[in-house]
DRENTORKOL-3810 file (N, C-alpha, C; in nm, 4 decimals):
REM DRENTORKOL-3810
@n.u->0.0842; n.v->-0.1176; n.w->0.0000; ca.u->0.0000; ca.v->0.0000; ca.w->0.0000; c.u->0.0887; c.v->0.1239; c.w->0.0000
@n.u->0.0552; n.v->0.2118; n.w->-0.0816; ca.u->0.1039; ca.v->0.3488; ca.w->-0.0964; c.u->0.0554; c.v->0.4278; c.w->-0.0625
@n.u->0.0564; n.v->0.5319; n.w->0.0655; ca.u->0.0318; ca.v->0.6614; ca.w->0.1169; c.u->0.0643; c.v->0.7795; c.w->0.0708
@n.u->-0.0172; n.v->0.8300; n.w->0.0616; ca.u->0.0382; ca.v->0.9833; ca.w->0.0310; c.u->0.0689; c.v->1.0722; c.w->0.1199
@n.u->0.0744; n.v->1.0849; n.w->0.2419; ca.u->0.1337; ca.v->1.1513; ca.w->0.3553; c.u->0.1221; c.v->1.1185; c.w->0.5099
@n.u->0.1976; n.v->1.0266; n.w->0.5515; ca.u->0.1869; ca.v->0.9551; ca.w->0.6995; c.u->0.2561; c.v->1.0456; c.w->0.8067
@n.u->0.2423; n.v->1.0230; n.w->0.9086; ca.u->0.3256; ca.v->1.0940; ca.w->1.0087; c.u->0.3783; c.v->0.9589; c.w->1.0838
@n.u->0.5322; n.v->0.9445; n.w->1.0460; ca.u->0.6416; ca.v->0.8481; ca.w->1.1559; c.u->0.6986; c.v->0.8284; c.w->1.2883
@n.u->0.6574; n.v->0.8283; n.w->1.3703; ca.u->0.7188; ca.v->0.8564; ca.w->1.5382; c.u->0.8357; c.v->0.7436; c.w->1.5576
@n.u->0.9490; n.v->0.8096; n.w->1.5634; ca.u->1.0478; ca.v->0.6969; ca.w->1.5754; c.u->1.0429; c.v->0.6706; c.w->1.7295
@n.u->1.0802; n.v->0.5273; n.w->1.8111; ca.u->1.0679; ca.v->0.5315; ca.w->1.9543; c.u->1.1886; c.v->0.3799; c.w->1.9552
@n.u->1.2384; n.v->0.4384; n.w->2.0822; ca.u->1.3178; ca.v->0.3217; ca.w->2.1489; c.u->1.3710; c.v->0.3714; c.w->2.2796
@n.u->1.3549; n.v->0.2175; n.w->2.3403; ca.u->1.4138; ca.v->0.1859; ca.w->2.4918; c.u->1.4785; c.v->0.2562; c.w->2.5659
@n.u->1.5999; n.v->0.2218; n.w->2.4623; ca.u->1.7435; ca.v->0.2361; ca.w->2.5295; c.u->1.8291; c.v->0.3926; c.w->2.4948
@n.u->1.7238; n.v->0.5014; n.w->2.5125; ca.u->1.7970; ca.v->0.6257; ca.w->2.4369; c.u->1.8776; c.v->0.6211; c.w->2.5698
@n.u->1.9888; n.v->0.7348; n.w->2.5515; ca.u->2.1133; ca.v->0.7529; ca.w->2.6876; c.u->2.0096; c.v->0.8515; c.w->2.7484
@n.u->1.9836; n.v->0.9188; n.w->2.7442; ca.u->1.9527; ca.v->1.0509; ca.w->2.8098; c.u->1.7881; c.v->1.0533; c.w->2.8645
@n.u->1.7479; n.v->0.9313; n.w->2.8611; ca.u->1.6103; ca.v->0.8886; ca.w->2.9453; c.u->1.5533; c.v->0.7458; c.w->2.8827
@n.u->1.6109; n.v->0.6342; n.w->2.9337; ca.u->1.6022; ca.v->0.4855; ca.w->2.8983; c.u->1.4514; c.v->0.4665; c.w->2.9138
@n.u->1.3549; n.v->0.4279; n.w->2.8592; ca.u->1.2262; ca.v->0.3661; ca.w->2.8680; c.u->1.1733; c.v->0.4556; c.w->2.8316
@n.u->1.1663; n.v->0.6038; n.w->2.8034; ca.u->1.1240; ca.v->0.7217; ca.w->2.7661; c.u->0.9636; c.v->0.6799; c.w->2.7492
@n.u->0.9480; n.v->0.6338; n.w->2.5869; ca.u->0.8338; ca.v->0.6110; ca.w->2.5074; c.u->0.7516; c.v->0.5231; c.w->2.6061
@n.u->0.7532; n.v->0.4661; n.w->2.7002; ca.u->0.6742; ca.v->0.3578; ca.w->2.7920; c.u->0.6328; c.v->0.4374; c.w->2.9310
@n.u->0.6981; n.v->0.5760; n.w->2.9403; ca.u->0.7133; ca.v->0.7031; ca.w->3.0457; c.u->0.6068; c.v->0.6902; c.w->3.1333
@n.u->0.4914; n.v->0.6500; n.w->3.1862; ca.u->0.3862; ca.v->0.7396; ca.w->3.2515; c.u->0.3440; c.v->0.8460; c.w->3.2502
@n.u->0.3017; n.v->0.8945; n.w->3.1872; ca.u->0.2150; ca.v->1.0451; ca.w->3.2194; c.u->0.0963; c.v->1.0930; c.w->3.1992
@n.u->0.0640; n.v->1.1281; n.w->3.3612; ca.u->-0.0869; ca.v->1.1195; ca.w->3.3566; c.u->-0.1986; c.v->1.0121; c.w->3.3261
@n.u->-0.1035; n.v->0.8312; n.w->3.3654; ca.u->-0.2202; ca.v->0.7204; ca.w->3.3162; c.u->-0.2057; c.v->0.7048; c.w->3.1846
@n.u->-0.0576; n.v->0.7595; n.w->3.1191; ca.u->-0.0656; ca.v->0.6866; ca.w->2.9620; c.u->0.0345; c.v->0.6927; c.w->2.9521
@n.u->0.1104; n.v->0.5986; n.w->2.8560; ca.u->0.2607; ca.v->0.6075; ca.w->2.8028; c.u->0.2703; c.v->0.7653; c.w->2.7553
@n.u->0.4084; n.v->0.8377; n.w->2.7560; ca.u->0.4506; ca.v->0.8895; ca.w->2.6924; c.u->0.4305; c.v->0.8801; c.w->2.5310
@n.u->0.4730; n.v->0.7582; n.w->2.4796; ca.u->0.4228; ca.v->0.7406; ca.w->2.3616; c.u->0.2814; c.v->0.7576; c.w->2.2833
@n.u->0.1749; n.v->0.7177; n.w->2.3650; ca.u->-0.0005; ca.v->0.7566; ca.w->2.3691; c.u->0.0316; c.v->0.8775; c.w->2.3559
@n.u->0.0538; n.v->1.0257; n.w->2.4322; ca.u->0.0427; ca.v->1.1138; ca.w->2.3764; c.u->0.0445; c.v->1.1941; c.w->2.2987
@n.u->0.1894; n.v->1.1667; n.w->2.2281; ca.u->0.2920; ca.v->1.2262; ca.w->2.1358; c.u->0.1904; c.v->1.1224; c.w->2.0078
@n.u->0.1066; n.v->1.0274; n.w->1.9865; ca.u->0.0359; ca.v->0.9672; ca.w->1.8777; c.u->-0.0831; c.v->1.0386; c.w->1.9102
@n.u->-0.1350; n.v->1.0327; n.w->2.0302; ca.u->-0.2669; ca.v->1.1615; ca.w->2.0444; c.u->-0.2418; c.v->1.2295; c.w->1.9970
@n.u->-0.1618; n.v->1.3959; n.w->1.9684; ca.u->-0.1454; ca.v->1.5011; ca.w->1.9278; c.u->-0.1416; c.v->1.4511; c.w->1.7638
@n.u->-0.0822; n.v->1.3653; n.w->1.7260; ca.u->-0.0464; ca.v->1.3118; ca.w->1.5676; c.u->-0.2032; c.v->1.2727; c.w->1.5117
@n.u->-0.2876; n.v->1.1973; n.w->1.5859; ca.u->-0.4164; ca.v->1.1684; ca.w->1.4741; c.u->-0.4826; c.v->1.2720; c.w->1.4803
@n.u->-0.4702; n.v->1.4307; n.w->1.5358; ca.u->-0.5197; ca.v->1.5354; ca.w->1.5033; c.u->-0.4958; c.v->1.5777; c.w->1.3760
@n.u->-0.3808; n.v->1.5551; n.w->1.3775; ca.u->-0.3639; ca.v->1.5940; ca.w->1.2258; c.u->-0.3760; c.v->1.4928; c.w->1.0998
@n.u->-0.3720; n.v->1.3857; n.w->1.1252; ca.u->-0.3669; ca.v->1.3038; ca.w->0.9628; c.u->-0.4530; c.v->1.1755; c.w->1.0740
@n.u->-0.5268; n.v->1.1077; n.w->0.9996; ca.u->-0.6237; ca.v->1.0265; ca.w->1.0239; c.u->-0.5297; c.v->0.8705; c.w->1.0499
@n.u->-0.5951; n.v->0.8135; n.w->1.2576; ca.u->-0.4933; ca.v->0.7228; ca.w->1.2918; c.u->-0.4382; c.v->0.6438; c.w->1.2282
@n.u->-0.5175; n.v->0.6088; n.w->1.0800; ca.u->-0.4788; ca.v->0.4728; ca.w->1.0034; c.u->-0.3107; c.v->0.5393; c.w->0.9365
@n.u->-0.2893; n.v->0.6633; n.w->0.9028; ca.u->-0.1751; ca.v->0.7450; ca.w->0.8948; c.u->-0.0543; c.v->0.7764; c.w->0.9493
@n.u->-0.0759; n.v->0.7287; n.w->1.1079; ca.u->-0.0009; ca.v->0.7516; ca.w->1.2070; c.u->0.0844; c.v->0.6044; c.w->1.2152
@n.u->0.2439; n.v->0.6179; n.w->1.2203; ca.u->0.3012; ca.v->0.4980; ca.w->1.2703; c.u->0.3814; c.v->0.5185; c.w->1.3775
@n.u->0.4198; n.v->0.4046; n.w->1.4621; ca.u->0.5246; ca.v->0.4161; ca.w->1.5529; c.u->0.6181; c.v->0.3161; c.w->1.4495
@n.u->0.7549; n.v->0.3438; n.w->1.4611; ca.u->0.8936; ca.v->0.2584; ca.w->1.4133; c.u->0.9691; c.v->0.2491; c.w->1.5212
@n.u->0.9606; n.v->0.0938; n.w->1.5476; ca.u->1.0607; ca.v->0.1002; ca.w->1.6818; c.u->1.1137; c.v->-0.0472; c.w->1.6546
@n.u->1.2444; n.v->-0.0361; n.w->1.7426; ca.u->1.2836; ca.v->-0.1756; ca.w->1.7337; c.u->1.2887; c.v->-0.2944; c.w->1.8357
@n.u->1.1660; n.v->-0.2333; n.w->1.9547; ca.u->1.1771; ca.v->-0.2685; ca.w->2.0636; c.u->1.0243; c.v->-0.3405; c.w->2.0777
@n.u->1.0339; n.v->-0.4888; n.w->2.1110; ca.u->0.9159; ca.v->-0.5537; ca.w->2.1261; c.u->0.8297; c.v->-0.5127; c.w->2.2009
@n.u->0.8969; n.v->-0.4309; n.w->2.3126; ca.u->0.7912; ca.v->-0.4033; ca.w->2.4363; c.u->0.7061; c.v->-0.3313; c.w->2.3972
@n.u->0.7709; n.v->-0.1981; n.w->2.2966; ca.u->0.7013; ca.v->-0.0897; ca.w->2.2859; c.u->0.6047; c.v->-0.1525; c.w->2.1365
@n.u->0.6374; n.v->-0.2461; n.w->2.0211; ca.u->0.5307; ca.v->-0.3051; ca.w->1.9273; c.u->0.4463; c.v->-0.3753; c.w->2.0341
@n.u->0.4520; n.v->-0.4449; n.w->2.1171; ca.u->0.3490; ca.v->-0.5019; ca.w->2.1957; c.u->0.2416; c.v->-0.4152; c.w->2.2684
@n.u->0.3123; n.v->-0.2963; n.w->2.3671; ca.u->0.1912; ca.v->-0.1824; ca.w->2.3590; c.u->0.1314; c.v->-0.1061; c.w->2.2540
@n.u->0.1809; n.v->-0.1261; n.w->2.1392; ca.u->0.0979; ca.v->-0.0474; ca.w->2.0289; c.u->-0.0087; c.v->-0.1796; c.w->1.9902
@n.u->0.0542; n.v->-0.2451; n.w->1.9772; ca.u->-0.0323; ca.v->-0.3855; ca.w->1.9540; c.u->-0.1755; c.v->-0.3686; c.w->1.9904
@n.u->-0.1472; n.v->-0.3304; n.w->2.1149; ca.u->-0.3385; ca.v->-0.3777; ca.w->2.2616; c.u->-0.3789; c.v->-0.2487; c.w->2.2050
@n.u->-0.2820; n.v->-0.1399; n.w->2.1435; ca.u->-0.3605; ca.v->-0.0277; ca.w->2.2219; c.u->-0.4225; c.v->0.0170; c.w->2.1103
@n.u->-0.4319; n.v->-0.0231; n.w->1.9267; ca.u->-0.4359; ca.v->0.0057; ca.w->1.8387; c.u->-0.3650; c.v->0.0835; c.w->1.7691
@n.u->-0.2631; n.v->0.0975; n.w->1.8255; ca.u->-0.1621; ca.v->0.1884; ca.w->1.6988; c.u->-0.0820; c.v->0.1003; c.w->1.6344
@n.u->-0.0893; n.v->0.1855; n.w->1.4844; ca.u->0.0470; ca.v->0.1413; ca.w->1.4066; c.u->0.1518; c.v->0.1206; c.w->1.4551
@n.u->0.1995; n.v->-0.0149; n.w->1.4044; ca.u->0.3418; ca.v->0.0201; ca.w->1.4641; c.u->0.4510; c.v->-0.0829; c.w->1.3674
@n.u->0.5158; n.v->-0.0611; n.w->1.3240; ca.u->0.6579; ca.v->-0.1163; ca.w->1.2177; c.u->0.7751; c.v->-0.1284; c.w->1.3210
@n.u->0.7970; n.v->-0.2699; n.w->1.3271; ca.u->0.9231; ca.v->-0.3564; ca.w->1.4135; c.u->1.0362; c.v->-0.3252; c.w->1.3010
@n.u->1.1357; n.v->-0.2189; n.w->1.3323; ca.u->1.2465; ca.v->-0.2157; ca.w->1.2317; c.u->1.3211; c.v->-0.2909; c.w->1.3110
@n.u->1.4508; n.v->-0.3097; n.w->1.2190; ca.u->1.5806; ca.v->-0.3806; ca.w->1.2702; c.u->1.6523; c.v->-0.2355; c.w->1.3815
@n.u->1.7692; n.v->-0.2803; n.w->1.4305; ca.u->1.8163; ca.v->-0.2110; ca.w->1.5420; c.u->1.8423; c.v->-0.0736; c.w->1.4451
@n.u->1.8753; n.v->0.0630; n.w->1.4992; ca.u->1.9042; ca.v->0.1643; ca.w->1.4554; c.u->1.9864; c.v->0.1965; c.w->1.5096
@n.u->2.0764; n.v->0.3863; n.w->1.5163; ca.u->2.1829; ca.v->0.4382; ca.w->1.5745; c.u->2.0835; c.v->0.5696; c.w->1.5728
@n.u->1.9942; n.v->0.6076; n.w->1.4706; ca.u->1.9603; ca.v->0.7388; ca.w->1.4881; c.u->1.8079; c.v->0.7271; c.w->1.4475
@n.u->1.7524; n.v->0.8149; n.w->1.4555; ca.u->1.6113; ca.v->0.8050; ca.w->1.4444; c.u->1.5945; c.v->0.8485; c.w->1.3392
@n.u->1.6529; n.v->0.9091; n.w->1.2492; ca.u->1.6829; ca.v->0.9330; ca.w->1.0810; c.u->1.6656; c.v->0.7915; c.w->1.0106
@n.u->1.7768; n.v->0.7249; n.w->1.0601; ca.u->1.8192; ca.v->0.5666; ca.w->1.0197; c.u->1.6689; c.v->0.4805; c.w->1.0201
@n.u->1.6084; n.v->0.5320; n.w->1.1774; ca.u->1.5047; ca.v->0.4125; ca.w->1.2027; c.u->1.3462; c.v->0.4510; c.w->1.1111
@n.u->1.3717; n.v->0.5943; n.w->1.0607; ca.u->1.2769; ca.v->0.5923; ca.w->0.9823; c.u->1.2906; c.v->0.5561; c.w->0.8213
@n.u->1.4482; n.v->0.5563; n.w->0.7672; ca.u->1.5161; ca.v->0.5131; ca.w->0.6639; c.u->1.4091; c.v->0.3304; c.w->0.6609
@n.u->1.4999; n.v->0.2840; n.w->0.7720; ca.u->1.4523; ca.v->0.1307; ca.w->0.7673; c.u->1.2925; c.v->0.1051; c.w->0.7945
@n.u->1.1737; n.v->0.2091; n.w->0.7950; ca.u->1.0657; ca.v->0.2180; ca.w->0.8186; c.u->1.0256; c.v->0.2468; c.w->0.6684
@n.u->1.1058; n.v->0.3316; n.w->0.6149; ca.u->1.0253; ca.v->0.3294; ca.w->0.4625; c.u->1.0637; c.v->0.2272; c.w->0.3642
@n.u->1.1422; n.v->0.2008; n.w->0.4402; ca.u->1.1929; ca.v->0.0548; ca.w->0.3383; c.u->1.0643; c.v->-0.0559; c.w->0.3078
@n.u->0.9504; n.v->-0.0265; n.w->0.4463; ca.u->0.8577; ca.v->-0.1188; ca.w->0.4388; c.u->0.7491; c.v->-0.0481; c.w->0.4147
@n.u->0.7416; n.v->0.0398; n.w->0.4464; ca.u->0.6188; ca.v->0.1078; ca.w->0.4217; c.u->0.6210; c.v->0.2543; c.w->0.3518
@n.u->0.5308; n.v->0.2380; n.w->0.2437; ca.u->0.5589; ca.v->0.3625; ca.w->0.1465; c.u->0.4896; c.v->0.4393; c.w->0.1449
@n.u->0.5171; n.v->0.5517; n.w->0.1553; ca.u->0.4587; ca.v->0.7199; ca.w->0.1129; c.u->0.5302; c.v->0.8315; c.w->0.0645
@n.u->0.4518; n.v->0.8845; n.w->0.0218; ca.u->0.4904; ca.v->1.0633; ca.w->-0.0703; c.u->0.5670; c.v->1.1370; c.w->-0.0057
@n.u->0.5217; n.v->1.1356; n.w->0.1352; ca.u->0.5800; ca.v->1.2480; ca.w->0.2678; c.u->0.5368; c.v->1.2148; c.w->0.3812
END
């Protein structure tokens, strides 16, 4: 399937500067739930992906209904959306 304009949220575990980040608590929801809340305001949820390479965090998108694309490991979140369009295609 070909999109014509998705919005990508790159997410993982193990960043240095706040480990588990995307799984965060706040306010009774992942960190991640929010930052995809604010996103299906703008482009419709079927539009919205998470790219991560971390099972925990595809397993909460899993229950919770969000997109979500299991890339291979990354170094940058440039990279992890590189290896995200590799599978999934759009315009922008």
């Amino acid at each position: 399937m070909n999109f014509k304009q998705i919005i990508v949220i790159p997410a993982r575990m193990k960043g240095t500067r706040l480990p588990g980040k995307p799984l965060l608590d706040i306010m009774g929801k992942p960190m991640i739930w929010h930052v995809w809340n604010i996103c299906v305001k703008v482009l419709k949820k079927e539009h919205v992906f998470i790219a991560t390479e971390d099972q925990e965090i595809y397993d909460y998108c899993l229950i919770s209904n969000i997109k979500c694309v299991l890339t291979e490991s990354a170094n940058t979140a440039i990279e992890r959306i590189k290896l995200f369009s590799d599978k999934i295609k759009a315009d922008a």
